[in-house]
MOPAC internal coordinates of N, CA, C and O (Angstrom, degrees):
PM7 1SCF
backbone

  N    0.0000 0     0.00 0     0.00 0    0    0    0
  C    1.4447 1     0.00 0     0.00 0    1    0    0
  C    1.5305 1   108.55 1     0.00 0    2    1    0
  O    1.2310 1   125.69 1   -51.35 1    3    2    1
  N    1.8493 1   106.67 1   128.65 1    3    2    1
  C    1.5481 1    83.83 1   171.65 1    5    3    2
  C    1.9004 1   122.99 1  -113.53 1    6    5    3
  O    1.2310 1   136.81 1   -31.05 1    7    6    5
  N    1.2999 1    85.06 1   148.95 1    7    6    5
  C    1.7302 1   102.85 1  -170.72 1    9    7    6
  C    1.4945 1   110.66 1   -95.26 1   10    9    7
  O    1.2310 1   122.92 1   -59.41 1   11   10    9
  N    1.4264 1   112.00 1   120.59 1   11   10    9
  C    1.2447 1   124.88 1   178.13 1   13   11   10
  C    1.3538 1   132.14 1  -132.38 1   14   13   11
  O    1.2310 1   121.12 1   -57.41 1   15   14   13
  N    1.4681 1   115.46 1   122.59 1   15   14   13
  C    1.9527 1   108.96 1   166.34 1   17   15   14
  C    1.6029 1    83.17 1  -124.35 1   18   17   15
  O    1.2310 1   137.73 1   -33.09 1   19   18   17
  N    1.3287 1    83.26 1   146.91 1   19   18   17
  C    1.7310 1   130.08 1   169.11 1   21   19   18
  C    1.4381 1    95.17 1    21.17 1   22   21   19
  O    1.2310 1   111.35 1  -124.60 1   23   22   21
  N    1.1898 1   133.89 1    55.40 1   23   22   21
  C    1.3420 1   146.32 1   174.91 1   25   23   22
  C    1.9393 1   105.55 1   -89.68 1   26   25   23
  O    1.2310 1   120.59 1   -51.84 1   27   26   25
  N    1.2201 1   116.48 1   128.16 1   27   26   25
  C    1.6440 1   103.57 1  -178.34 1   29   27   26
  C    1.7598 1    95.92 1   -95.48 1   30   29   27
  O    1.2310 1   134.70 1   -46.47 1   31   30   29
  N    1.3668 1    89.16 1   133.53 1   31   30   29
  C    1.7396 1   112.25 1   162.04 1   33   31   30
  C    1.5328 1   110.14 1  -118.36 1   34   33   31
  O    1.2310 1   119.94 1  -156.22 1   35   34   33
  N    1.4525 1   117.72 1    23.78 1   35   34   33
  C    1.4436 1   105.39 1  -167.83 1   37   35   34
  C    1.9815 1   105.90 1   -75.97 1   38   37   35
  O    1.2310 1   125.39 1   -40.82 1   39   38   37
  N    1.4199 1   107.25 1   139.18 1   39   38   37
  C    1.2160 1   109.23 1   176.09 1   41   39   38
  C    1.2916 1   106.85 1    93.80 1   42   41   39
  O    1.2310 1   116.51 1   138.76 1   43   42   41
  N    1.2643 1   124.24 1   -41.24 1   43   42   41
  C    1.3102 1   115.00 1   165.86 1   45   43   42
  C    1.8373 1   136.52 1   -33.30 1   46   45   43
  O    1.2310 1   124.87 1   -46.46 1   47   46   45
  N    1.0843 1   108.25 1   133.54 1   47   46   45
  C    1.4691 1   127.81 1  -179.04 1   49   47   46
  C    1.6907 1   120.90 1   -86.48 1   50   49   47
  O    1.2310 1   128.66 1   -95.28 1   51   50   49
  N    1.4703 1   100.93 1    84.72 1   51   50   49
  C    1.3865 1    97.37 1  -166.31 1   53   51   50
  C    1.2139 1   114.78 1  -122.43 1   54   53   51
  O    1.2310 1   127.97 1  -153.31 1   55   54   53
  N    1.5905 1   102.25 1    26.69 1   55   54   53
  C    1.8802 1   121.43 1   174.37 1   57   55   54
  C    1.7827 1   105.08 1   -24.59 1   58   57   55
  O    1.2310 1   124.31 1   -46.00 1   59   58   57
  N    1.0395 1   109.33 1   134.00 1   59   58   57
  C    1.4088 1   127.58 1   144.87 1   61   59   58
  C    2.0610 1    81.99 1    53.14 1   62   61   59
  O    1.2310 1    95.45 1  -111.09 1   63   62   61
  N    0.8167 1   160.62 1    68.91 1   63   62   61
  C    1.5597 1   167.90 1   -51.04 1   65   63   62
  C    1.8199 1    90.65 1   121.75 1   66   65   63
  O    1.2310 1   133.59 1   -55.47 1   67   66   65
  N    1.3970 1    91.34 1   124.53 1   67   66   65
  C    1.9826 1    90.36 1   167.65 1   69   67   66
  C    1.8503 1    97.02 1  -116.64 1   70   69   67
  O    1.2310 1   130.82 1   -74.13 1   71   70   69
  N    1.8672 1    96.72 1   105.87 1   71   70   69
  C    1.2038 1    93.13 1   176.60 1   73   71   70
  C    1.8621 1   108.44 1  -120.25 1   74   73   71
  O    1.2310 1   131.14 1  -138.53 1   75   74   73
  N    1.3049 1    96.11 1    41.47 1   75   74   73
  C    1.5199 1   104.44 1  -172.86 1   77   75   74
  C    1.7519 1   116.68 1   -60.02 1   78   77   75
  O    1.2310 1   108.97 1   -69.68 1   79   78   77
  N    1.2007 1   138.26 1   110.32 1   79   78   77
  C    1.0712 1   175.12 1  -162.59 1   81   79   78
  C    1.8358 1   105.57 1    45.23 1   82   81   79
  O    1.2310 1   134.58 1  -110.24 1   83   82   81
  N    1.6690 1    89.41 1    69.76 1   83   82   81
  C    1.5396 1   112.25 1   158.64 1   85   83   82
  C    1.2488 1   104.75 1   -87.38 1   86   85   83
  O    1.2310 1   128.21 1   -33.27 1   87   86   85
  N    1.7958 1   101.79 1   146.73 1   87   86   85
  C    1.7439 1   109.68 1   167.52 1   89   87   86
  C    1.4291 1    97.30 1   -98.74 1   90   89   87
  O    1.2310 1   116.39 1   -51.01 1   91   90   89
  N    1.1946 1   124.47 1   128.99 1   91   90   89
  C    1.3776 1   148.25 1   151.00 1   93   91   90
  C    1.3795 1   108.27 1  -106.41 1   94   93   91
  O    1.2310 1   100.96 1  -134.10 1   95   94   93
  N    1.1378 1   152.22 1    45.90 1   95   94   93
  C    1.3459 1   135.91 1   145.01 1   97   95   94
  C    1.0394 1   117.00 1   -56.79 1   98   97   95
  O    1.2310 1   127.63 1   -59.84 1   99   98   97
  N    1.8851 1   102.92 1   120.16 1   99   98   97
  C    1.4518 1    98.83 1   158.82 1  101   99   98
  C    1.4446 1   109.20 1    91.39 1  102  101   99
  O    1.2310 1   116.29 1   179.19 1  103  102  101
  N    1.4531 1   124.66 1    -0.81 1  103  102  101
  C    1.6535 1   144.24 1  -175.47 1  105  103  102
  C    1.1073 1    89.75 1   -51.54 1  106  105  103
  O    1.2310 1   113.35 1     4.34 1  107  106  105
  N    1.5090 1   130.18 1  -175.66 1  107  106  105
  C    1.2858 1   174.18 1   154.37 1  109  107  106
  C    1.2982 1   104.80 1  -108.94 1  110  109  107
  O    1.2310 1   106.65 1  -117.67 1  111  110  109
  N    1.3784 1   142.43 1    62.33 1  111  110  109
  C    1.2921 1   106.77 1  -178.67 1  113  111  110
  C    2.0610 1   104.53 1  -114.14 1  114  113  111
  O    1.2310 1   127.13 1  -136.87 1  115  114  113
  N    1.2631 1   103.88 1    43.13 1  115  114  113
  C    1.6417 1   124.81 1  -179.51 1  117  115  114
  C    1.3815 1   100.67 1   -48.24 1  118  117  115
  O    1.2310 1   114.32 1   -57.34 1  119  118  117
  N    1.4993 1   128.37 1   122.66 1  119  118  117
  C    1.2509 1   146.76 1  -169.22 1  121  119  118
  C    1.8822 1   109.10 1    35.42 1  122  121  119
  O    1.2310 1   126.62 1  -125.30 1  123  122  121
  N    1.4073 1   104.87 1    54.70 1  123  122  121
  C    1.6110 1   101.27 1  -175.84 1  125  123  122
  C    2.1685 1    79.34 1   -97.49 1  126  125  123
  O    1.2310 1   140.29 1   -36.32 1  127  126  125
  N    1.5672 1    78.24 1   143.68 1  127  126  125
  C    1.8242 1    84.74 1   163.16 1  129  127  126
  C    1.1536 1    98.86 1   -95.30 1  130  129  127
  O    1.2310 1   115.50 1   -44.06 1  131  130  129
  N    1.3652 1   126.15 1   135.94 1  131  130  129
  C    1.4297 1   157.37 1   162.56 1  133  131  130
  C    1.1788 1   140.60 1  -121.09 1  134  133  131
  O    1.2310 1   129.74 1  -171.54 1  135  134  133
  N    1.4971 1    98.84 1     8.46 1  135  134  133
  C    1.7130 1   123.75 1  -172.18 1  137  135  134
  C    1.5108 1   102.76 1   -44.13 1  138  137  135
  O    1.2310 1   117.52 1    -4.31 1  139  138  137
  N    1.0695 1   122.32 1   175.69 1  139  138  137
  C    1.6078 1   136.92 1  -165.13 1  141  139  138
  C    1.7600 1   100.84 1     5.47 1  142  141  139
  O    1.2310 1   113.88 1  -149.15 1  143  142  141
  N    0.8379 1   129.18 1    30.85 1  143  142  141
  C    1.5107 1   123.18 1   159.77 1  145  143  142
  C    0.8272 1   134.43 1   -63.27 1  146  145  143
  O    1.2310 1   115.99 1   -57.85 1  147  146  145
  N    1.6329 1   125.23 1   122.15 1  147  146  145
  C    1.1759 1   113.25 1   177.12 1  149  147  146
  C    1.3711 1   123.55 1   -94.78 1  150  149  147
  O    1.2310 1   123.46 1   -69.49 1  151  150  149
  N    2.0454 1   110.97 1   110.51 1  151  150  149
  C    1.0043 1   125.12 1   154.83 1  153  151  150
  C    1.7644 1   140.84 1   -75.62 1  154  153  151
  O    1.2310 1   121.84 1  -149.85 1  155  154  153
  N    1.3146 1   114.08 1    30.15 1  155  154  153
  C    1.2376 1   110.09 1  -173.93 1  157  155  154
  C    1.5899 1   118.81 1   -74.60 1  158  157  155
  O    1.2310 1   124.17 1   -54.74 1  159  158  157
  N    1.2750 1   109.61 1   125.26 1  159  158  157
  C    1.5036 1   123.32 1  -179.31 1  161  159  158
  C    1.4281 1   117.59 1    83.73 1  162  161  159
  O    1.2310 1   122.01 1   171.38 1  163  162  161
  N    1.7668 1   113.76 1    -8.62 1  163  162  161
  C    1.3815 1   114.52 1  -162.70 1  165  163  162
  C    1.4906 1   104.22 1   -61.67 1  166  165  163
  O    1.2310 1   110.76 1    -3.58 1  167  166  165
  N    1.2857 1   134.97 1   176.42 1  167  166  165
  C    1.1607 1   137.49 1  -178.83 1  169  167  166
  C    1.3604 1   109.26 1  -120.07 1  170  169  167
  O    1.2310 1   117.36 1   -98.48 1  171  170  169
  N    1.2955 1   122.63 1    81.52 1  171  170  169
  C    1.6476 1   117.72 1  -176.69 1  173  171  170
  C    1.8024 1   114.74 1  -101.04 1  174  173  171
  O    1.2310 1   122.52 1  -151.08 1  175  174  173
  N    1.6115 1   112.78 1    28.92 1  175  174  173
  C    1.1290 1   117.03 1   177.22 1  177  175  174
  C    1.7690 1   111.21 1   -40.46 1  178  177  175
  O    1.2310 1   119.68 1   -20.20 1  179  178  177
  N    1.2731 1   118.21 1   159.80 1  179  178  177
  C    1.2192 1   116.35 1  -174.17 1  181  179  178
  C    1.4499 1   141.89 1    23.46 1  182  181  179
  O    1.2310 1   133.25 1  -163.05 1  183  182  181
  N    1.6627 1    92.01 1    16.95 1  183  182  181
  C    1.7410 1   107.99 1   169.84 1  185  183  182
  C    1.8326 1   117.17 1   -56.62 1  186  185  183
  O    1.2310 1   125.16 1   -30.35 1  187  186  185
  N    1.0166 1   107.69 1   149.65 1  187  186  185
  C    1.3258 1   104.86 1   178.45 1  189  187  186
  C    1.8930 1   100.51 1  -105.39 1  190  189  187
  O    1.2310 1   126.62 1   -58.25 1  191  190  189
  N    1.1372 1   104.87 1   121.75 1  191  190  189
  C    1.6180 1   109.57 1  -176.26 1  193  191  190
  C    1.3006 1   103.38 1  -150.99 1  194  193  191
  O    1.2310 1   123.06 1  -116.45 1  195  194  193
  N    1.6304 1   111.74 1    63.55 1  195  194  193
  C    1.5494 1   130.75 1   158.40 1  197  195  194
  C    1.5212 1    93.90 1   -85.49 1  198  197  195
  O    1.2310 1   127.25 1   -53.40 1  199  198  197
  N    1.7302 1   103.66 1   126.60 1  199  198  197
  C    1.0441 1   133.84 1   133.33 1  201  199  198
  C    1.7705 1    79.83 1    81.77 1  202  201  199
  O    1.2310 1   118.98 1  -127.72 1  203  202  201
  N    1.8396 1   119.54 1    52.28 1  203  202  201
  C    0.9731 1   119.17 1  -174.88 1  205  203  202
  C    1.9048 1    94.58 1  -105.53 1  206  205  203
  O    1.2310 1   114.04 1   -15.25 1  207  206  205
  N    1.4071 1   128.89 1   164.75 1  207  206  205
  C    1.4104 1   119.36 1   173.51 1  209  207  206
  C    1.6475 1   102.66 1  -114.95 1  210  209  207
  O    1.2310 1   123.65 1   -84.09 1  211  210  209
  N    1.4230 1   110.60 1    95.91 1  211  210  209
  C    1.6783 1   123.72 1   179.17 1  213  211  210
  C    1.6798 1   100.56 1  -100.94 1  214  213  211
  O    1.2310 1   120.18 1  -161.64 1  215  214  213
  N    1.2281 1   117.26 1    18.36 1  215  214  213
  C    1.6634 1   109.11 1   145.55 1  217  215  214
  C    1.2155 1   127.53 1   -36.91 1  218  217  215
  O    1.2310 1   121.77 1   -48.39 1  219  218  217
  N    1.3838 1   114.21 1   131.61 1  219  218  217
  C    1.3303 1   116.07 1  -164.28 1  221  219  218
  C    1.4895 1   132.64 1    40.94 1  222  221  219
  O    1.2310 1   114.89 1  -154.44 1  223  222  221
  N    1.2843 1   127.29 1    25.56 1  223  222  221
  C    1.5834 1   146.74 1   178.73 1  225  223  222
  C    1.3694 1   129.12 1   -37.51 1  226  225  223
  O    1.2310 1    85.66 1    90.28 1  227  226  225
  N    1.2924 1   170.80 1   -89.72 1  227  226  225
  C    0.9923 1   151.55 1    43.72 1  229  227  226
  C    1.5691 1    90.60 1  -119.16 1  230  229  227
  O    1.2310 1   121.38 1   -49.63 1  231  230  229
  N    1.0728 1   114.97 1   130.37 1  231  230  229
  C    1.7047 1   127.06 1   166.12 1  233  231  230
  C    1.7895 1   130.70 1  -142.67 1  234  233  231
  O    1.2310 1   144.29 1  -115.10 1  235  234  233
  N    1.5043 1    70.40 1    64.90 1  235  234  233
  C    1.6535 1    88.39 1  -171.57 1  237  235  234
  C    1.7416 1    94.37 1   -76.43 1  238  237  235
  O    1.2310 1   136.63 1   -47.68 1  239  238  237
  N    1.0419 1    85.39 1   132.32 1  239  238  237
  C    1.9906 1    97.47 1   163.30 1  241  239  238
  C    2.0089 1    97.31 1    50.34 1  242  241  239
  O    1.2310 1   123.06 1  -144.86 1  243  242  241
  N    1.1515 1   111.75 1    35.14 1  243  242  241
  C    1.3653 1   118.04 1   149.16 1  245  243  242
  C    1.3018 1   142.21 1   -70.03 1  246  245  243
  O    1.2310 1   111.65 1   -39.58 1  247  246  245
  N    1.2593 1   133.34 1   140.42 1  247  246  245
  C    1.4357 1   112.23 1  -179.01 1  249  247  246
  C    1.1346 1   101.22 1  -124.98 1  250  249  247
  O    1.2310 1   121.52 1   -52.76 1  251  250  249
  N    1.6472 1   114.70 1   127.24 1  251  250  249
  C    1.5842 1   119.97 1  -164.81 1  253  251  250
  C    1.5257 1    95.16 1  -128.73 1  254  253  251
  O    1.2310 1   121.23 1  -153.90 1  255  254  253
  N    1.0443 1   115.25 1    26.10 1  255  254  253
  C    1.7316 1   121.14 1  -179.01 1  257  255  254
  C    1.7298 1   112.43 1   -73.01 1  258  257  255
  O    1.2310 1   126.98 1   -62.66 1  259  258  257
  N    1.6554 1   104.18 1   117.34 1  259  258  257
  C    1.2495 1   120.91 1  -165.31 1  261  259  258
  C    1.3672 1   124.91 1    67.23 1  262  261  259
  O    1.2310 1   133.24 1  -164.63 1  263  262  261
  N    1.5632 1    92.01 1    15.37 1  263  262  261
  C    1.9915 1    89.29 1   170.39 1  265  263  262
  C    1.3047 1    99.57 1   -82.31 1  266  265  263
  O    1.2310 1   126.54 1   -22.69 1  267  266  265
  N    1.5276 1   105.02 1   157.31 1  267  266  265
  C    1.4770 1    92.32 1   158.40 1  269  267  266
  C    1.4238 1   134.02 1  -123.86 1  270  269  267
  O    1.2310 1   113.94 1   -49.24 1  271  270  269
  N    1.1611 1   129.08 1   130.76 1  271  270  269
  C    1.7873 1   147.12 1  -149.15 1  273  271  270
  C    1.2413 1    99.93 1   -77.25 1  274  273  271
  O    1.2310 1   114.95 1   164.61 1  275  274  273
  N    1.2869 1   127.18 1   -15.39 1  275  274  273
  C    1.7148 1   122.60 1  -152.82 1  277  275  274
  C    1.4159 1   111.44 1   -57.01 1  278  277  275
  O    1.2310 1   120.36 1   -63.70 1  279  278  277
  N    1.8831 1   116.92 1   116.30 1  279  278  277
  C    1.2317 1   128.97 1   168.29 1  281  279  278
  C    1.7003 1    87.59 1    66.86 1  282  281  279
  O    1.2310 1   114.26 1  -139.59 1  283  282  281
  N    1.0430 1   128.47 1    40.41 1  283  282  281
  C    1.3132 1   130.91 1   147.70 1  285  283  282
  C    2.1680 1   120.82 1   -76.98 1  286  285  283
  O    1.2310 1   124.63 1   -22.10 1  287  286  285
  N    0.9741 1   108.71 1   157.90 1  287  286  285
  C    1.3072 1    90.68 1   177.63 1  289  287  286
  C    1.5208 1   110.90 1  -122.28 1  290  289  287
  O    1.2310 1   127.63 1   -35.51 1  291  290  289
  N    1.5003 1   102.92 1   144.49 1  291  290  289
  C    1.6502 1    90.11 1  -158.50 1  293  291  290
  C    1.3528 1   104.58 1  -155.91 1  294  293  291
  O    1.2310 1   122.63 1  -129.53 1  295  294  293
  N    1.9259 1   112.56 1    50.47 1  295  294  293
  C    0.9153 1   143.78 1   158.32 1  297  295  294
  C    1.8950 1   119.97 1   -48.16 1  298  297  295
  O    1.2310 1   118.58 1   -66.23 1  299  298  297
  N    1.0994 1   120.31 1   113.77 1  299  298  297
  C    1.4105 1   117.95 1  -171.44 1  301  299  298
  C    1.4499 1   137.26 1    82.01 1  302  301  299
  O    1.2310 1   126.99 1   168.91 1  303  302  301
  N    1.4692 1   104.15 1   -11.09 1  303  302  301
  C    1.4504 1   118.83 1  -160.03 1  305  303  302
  C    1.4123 1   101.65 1   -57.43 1  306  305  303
  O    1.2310 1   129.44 1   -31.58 1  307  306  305
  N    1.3100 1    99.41 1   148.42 1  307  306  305
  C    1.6745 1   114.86 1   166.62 1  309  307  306
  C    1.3713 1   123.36 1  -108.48 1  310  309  307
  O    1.2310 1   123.18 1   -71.97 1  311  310  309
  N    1.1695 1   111.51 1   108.03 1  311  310  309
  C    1.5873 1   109.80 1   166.02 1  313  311  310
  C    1.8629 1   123.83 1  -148.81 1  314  313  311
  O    1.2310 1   118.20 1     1.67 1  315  314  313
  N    1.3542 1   121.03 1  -178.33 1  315  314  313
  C    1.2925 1   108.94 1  -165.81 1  317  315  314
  C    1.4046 1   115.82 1  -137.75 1  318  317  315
  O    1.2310 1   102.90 1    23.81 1  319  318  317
  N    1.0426 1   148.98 1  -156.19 1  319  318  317
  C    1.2879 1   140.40 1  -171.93 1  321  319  318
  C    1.4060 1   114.04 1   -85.65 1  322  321  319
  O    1.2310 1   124.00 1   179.16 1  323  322  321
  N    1.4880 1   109.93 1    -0.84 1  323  322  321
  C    1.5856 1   100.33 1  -177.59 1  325  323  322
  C    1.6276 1   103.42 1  -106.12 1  326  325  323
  O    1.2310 1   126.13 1  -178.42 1  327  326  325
  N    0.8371 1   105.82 1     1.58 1  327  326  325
  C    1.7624 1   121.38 1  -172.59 1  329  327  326
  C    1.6503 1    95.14 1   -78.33 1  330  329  327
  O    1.2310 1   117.93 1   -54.60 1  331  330  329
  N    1.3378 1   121.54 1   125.40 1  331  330  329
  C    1.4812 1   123.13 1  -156.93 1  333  331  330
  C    2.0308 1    92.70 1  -126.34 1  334  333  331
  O    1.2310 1   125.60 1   -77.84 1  335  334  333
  N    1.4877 1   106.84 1   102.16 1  335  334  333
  C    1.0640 1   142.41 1   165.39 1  337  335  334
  C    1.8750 1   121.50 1   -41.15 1  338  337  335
  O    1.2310 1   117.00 1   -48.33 1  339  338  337
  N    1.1426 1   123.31 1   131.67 1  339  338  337
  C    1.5893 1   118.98 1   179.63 1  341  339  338
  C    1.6962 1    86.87 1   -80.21 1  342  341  339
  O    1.2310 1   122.23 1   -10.65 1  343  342  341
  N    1.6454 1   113.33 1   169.35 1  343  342  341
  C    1.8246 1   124.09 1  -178.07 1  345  343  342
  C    1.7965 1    78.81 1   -70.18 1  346  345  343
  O    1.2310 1   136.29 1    -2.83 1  347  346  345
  N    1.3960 1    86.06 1   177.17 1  347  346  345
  C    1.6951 1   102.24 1   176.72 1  349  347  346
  C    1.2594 1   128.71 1   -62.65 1  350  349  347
  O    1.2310 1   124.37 1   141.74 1  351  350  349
  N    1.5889 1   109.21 1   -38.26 1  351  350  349
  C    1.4678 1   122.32 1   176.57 1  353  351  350
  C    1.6674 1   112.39 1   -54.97 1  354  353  351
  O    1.2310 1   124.79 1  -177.25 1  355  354  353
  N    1.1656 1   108.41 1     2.75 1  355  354  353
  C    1.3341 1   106.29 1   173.42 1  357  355  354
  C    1.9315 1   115.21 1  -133.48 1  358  357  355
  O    1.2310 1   134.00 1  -138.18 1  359  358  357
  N    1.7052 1    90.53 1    41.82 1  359  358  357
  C    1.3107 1   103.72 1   162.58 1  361  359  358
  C    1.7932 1   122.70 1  -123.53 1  362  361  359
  O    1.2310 1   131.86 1   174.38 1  363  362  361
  N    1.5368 1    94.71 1    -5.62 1  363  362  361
  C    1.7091 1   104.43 1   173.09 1  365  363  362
  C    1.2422 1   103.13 1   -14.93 1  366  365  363
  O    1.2310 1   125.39 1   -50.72 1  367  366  365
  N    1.6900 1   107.26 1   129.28 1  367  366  365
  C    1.3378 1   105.40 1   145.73 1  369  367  366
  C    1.6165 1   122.88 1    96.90 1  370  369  367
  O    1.2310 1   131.22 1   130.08 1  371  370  369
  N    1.6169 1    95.95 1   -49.92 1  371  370  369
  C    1.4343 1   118.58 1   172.89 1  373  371  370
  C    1.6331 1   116.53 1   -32.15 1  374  373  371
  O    1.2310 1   128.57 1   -45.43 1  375  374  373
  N    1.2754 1   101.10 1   134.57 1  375  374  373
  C    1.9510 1   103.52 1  -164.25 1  377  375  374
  C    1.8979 1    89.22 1  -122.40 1  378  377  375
  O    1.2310 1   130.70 1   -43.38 1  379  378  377
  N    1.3613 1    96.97 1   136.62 1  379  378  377
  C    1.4319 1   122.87 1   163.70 1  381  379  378
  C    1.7309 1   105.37 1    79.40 1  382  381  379
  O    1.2310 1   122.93 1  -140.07 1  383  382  381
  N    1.2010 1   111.99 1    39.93 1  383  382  381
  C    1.2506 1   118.06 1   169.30 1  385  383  382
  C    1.4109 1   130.32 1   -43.11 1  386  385  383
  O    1.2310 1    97.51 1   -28.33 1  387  386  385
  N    1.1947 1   157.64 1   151.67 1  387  386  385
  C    1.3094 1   137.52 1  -151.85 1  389  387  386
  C    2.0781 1    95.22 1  -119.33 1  390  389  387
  O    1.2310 1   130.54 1   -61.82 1  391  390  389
  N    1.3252 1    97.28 1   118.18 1  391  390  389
  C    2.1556 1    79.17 1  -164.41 1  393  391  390
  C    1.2296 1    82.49 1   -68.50 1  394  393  391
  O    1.2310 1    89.37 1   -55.93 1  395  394  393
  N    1.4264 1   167.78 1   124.07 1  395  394  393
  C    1.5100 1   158.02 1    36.23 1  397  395  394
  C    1.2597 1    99.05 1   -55.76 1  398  397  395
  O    1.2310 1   112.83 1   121.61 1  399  398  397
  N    1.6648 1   131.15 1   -58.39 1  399  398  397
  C    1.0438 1   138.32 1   147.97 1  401  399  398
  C    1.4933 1   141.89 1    14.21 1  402  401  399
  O    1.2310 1   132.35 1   100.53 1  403  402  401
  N    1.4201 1    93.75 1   -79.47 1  403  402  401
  C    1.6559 1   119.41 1   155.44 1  405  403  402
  C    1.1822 1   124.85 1   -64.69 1  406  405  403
  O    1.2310 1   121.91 1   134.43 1  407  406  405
  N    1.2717 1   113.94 1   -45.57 1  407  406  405
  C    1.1957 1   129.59 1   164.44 1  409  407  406
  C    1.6674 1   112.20 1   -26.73 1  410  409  407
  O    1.2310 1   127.61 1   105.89 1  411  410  409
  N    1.4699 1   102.95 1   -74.11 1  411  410  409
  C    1.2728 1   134.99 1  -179.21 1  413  411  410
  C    1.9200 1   116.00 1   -48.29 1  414  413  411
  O    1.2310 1   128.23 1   134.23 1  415  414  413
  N    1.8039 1   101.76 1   -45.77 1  415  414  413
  C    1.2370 1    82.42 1  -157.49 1  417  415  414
  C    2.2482 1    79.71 1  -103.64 1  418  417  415
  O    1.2310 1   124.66 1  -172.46 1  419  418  417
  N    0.8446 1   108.66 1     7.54 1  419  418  417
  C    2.0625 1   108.67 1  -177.67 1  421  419  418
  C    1.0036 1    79.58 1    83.78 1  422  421  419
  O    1.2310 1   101.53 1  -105.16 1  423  422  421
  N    1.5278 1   151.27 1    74.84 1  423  422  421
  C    1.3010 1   133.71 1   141.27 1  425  423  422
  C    1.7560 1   128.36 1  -114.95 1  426  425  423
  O    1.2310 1   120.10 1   180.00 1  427  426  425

């Protein structure tokens, strides 16, 4: 399992990556590709993941509270009601939003 404070992953290539209940608090992970990754349970509270690629993601029972998504892409993602969302202001920008999604957060 990996354990993280304020560690930078920005740019990093962590396509299709099984980081299921990693601590990332507080990451860097600013334009990291992470497409089909599996995020389930990880804890990426207050991660910074501007202009991160969470295409195809899995973030079941994630907690992404106070990260921020801005112009992130977040085409396909999977997640479910236990998966705990940053407020909206920290979706600026964000491309390929999922409308359940929007739905979910009024965006």
């Amino acid at each position: 399992m990996l354990h993280s404070l304020e560690v930078s992953l920005a740019g990093a290539n962590l396509s299709r990556a099984n980081l299921s209940g990693a601590i990332l608090f507080v990451a860097s992970l600013s334009g990291a590709d992470l497409s089909r990754a599996v995020l389930s349970e990880a804890v990426l509270s207050e991660a910074d993941l501007i202009k991160a690629d969470l295409s195809g993601a899995i973030l079941i029972k994630a907690n992404l509270s106070g990260a921020e998504l801005s112009r992130a892409d977040l085409e396909d993602i999977k997640w479910d009601e236990k998966t705990q969302w940053p407020d909206r202001s920290r979706f600026q920008e964000a491309t390929n939003i999922p409308e359940a999604l929007k739905q979910q957060k009024g965006l």
